[in-house]
C-alpha positions as CSV (number, residue, x, y, z in Angstrom):
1,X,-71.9,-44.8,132.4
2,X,-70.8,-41.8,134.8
3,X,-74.2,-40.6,136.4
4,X,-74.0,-36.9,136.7
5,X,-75.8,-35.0,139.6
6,X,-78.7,-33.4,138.5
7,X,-81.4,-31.0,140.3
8,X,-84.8,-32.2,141.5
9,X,-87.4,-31.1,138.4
10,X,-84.2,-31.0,136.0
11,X,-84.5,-33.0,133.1
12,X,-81.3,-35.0,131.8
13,X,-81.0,-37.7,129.1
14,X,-80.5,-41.7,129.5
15,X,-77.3,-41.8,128.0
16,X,-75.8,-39.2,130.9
17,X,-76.9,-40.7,134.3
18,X,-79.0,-44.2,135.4
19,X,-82.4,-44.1,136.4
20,X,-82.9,-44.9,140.1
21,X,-86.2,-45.3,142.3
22,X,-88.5,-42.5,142.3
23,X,-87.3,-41.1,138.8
24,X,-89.5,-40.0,136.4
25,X,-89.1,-41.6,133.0
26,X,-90.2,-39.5,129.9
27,X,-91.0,-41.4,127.0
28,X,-93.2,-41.7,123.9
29,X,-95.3,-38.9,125.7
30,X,-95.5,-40.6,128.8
31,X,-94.7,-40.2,132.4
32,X,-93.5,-43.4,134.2
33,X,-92.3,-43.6,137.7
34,X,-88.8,-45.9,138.2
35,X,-90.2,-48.3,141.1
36,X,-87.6,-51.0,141.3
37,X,-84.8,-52.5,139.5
38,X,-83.4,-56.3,138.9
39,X,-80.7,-58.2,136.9
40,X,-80.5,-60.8,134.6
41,X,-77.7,-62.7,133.0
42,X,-77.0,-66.3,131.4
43,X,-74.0,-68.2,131.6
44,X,-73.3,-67.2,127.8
45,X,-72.5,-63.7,129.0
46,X,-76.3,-61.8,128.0
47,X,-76.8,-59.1,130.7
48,X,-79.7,-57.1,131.3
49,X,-80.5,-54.1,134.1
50,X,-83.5,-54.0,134.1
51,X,-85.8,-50.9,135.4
52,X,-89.7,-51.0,136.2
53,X,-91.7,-48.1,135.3
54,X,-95.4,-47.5,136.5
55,X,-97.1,-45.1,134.2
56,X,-101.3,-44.9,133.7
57,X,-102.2,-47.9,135.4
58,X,-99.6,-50.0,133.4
59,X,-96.3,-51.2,133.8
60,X,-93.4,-51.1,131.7
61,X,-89.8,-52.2,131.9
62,X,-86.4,-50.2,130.4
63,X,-83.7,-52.4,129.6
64,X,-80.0,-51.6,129.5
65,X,-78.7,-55.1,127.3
66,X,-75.5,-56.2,127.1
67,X,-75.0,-59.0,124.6
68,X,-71.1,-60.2,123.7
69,X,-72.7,-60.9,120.2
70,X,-72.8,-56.8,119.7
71,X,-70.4,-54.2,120.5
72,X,-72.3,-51.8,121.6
73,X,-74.7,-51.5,125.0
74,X,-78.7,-51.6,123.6
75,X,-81.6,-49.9,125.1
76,X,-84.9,-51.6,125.2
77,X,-89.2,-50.5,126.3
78,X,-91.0,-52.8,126.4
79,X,-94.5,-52.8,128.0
80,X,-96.3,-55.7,130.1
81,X,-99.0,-56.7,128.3
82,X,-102.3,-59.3,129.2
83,X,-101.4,-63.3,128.6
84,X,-104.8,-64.1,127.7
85,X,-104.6,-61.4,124.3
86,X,-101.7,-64.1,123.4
87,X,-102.9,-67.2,121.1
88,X,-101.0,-69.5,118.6
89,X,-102.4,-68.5,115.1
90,X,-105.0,-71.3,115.0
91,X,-106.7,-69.4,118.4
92,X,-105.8,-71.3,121.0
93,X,-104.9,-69.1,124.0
94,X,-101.5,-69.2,125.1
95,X,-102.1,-70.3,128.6
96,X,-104.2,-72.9,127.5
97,X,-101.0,-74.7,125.4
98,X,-98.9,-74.1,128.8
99,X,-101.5,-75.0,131.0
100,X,-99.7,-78.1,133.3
101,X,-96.6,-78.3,130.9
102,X,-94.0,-77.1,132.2
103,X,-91.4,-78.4,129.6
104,X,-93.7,-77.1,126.7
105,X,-91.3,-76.1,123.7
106,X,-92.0,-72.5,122.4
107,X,-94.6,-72.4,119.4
108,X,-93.3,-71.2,116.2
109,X,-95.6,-68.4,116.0
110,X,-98.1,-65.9,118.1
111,X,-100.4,-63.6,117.5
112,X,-101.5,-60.5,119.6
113,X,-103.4,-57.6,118.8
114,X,-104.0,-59.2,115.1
115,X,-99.9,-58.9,114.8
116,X,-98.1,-62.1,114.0
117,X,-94.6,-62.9,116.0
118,X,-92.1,-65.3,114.4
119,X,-90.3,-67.7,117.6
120,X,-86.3,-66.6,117.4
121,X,-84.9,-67.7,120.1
122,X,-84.5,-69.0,123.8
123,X,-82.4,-67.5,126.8
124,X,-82.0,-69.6,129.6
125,X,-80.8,-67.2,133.1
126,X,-80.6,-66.2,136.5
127,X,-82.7,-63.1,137.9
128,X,-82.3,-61.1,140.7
129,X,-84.4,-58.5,142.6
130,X,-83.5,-55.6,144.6
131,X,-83.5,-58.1,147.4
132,X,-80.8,-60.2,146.3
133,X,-83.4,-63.1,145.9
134,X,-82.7,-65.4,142.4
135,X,-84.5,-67.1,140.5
136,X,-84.4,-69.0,137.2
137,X,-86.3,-67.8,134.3
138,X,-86.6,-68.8,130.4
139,X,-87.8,-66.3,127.9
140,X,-88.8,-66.7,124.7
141,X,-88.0,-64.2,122.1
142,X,-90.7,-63.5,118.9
143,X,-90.3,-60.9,116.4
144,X,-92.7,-59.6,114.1
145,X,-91.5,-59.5,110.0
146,X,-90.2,-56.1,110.2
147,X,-88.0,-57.1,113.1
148,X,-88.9,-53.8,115.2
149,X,-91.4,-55.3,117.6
150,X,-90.9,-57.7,120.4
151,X,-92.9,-60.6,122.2
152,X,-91.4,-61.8,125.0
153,X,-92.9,-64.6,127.5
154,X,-91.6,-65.0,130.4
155,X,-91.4,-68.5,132.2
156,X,-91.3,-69.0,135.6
157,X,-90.4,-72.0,137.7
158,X,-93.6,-72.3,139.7
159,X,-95.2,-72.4,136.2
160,X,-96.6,-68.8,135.5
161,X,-95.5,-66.7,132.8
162,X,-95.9,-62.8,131.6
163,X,-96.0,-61.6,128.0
164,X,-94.4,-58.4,127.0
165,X,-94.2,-56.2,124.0
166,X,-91.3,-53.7,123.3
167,X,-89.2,-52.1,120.8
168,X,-85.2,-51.0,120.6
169,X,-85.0,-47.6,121.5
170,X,-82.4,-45.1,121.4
171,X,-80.8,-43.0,125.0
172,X,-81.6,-39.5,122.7
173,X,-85.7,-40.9,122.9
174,X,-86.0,-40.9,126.7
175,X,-85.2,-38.5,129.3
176,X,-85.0,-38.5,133.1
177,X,-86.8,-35.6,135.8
178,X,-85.1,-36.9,139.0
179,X,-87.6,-37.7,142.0
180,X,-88.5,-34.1,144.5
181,X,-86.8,-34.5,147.8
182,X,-88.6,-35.1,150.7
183,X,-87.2,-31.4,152.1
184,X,-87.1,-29.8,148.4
185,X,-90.8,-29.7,148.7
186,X,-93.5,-32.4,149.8
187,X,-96.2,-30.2,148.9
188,X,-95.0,-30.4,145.2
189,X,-96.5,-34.3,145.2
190,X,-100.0,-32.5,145.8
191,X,-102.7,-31.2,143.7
192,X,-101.8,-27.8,142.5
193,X,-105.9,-27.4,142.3
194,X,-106.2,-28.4,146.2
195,X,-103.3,-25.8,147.2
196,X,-104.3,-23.8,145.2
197,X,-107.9,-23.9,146.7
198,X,-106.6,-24.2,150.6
199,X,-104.3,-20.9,150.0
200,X,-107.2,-18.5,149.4
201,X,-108.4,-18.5,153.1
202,X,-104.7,-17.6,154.5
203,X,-103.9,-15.3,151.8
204,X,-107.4,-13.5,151.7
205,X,-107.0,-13.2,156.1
206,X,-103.8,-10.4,156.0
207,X,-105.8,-7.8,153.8
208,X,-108.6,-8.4,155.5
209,X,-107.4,-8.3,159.3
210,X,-105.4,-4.9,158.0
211,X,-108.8,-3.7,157.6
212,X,-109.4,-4.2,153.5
213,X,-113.1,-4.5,152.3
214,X,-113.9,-7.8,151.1
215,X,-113.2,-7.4,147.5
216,X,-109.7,-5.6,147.6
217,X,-109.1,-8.9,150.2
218,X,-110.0,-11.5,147.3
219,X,-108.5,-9.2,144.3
220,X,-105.0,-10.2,146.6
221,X,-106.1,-13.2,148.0
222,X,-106.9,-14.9,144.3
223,X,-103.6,-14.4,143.0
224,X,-101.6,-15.3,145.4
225,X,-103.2,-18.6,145.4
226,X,-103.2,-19.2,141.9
227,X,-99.7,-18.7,142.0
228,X,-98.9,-20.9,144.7
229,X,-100.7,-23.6,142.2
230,X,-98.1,-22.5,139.6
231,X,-95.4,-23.0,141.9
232,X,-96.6,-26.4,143.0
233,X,-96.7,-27.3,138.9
234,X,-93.3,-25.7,138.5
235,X,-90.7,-28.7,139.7
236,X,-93.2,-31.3,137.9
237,X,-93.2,-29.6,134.2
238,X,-90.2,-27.0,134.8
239,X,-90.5,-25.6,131.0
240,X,-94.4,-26.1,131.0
241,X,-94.9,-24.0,134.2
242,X,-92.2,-21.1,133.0
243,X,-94.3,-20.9,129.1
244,X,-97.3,-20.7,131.3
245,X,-96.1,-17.6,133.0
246,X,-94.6,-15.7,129.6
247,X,-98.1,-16.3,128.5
248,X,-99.5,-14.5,131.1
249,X,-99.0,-10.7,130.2
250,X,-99.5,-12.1,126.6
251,X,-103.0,-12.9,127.7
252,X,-103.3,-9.5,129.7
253,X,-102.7,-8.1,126.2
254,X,-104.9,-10.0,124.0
255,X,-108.4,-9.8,126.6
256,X,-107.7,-5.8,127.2
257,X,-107.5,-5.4,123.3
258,X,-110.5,-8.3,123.1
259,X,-112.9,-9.4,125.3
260,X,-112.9,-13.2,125.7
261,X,-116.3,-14.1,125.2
262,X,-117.1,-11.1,122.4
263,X,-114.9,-10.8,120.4
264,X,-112.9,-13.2,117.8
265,X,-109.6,-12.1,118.9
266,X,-110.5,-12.6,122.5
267,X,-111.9,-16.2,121.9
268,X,-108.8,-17.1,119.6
269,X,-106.5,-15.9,122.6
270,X,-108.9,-18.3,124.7
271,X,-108.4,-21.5,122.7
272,X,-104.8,-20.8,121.5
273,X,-103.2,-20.0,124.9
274,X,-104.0,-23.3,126.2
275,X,-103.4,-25.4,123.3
276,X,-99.8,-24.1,123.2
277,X,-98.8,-25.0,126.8
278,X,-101.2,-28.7,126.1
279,X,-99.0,-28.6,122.6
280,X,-95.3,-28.2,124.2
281,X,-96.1,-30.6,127.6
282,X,-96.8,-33.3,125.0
283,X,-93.3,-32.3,122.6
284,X,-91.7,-32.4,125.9
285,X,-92.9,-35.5,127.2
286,X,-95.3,-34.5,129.9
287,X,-98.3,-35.1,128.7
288,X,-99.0,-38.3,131.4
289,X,-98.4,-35.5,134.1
290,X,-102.1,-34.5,133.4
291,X,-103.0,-32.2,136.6
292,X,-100.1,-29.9,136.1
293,X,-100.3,-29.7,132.7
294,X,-103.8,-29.0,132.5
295,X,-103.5,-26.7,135.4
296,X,-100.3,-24.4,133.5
297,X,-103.3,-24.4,131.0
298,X,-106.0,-22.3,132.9
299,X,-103.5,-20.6,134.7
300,X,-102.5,-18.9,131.3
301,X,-105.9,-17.4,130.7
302,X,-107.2,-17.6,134.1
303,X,-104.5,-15.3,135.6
304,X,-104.5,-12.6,132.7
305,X,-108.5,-12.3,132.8
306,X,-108.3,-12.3,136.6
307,X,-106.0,-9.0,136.7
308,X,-108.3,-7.4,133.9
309,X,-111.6,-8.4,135.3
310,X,-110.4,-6.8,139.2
311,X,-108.4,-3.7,137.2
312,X,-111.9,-2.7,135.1
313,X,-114.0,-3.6,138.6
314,X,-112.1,-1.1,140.4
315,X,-111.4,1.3,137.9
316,X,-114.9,1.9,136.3
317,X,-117.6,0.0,138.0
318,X,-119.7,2.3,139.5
319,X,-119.4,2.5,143.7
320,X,-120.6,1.4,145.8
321,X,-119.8,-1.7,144.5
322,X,-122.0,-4.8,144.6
323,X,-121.8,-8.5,144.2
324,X,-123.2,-8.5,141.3
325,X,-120.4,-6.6,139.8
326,X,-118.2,-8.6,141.1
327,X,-119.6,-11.6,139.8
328,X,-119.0,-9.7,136.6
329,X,-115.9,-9.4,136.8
330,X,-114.6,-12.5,138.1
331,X,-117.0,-14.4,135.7
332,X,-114.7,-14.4,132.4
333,X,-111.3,-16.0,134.3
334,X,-113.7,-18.6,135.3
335,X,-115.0,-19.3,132.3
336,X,-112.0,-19.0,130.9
337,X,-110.4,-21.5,133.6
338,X,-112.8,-24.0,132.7
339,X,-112.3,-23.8,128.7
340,X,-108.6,-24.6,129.1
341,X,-109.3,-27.4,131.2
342,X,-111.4,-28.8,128.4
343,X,-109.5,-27.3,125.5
344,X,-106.3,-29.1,127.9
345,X,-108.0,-32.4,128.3
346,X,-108.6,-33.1,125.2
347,X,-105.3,-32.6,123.8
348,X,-104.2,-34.6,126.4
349,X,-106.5,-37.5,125.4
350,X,-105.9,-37.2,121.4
351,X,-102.3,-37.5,122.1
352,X,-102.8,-41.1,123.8
């Protein structure tokens, strides 16, 4: 495989460059960071490159097989799962039958999860880390009746073992955001919220030192942050943060028309805006990027309400101005904010 260079944030697919460390995996909805690599092979030619991913507390593996009993290479996902959840189908645990055996023979079946995995086979092989250390392992293969799900336990010669489940996959069903450089912007591993937040004292202090009263300060100061957030989301969800910013003058549109919070057409504007950007990180596969996500999310009706709610406070409130117009004019953008980060959320959490 020829790996192709590709841009920081730039998303390109499995079957046109290698995953390396500090790649982002996108798969099945999921976001999973490459963290290391090993090999494995067995003196009847089986090869595997193997990849760990760390993704929402779990860890996962991607596997690049190549077996001299097929012609082609064969992608493989397959997810560490919890030993104890394994038992033989009359319920005793796994570990409990390998307990102080280590020359136990594979059982004929498993169950896991109330599934039922058939024994197939044994591979006998050397592995080796990123270190060049090697070790022998044995793993036994189970397949459920279909034939599309894997149970793989792993033995090890100081006597533990690790149970996975996984699936063939195809290179068209994962794609690959390489890792930020350090120099192509550190501040892009922080919270867009916490930039966001820290970049309203700076940007409120040039109005105001030019001699600005305190509300044309913030009606500069506000935006400026909230698109420093956006910029902070952009290299982590590319087409997410770009959508995010169409939507913005669509917004502008729909809550001029409609008020948010009084009329239908404002309050559909209010739900649909953020569902979209939720709806098209999850097609896209970044749904287990959640603060980015859910922040493209708010900032497509918090930005649009924002410029109405300062453009109506100076244009028709009456002067002089008070905070309790104010208030009332920054009120709907945070309201608004705070219904796409539920309206974001939840999407987020129906889709795993």
């Amino acid at each position: 495989m020829a790996n192709v260079t590709v841009s920081p944030g730039q998303l390109t697919r499995l079957d046109e460059t290698e995953p390396r460390k500090g790649f982002v995996l996108l798969f099945g909805g999921e976001e999973w960071t490459v963290t290391g690599q090993a090999d494995y092979s067995s003196p009847e030619g089986y090869r595997v490159h193997e990849w760990c991913c760390e993704g929402g507390g779990a860890t996962a593996y991607l596997l690049r097989e190549g077996d001299p009993r097929q012609d082609a290479v064969r992608w493989f996902f397959t997810l560490e799962i919890d030993p104890r959840g394994v038992s033989l189908p009359g319920g005793e645990g796994l570990g409990e039958r390998l307990a102080g055996n280590a020359n136990a023979d594979p059982p004929l079946a498993l169950t896991y999860r109330g599934g039922t995995y058939h024994y197939t086979e044994t591979t006998e092989g050397t592995h080796r880390d990123e270190s060049g250390k090697q070790v022998q392992k044995v793993t036994w293969d189970y397949w459920e009746a279909g034939h599309t799900h894997n149970l793989a336990v792993e033995r090890w010669p100081d006597g533990s073992f690790d149970c996975y489940l996984g699936t063939y996959i195809e290179p068209g069903q994962v794609s690959l955001r390489p890792a930020v450089g350090r120099r192509a912007g550190a501040a892009s591993q922080g919270s867009p919220w916490l930039l966001a937040l820290l970049s309203v004292p700076f940007a409120y202090l040039l109005p105001f030192f030019m001699g600005r009263p305190f509300d044309e300060a913030l009606a500069l100061a506000l935006p400026i942050a909230g698109a420093i957030g956006w910029i902070v989301v952009l290299p982590r969800a590319p087409l997410v943060a770009l959508t995010a910013l169409l939507a913005v003058p669509v917004g502008a549109a729909a809550f001029w028309a409609s008020p948010p919070l009084t009329t239908a057409g404002g309050l559909t504007a209010l739900v649909v805006l953020p569902a979209a950007i939720t709806w098209l990180a999850r097609q896209r596969g970044y749904a287990g990027s959640k603060p980015p996500v859910r922040y493209a999310a708010a900032f497509s009706v918090g930005m649009p309400l924002l410029g109405v709610g300062f453009y109506q406070y100076f244009r028709f409130a009456p002067g002089p101005h008070t905070p309790e117009q104010l208030l009332l004019a920054l009120g709907p953008a945070a309201i608004g904010c705070l219904a796409a980060l539920s309206i974001s959320g939840l999407l987020l959490r129906m889709g795993e």
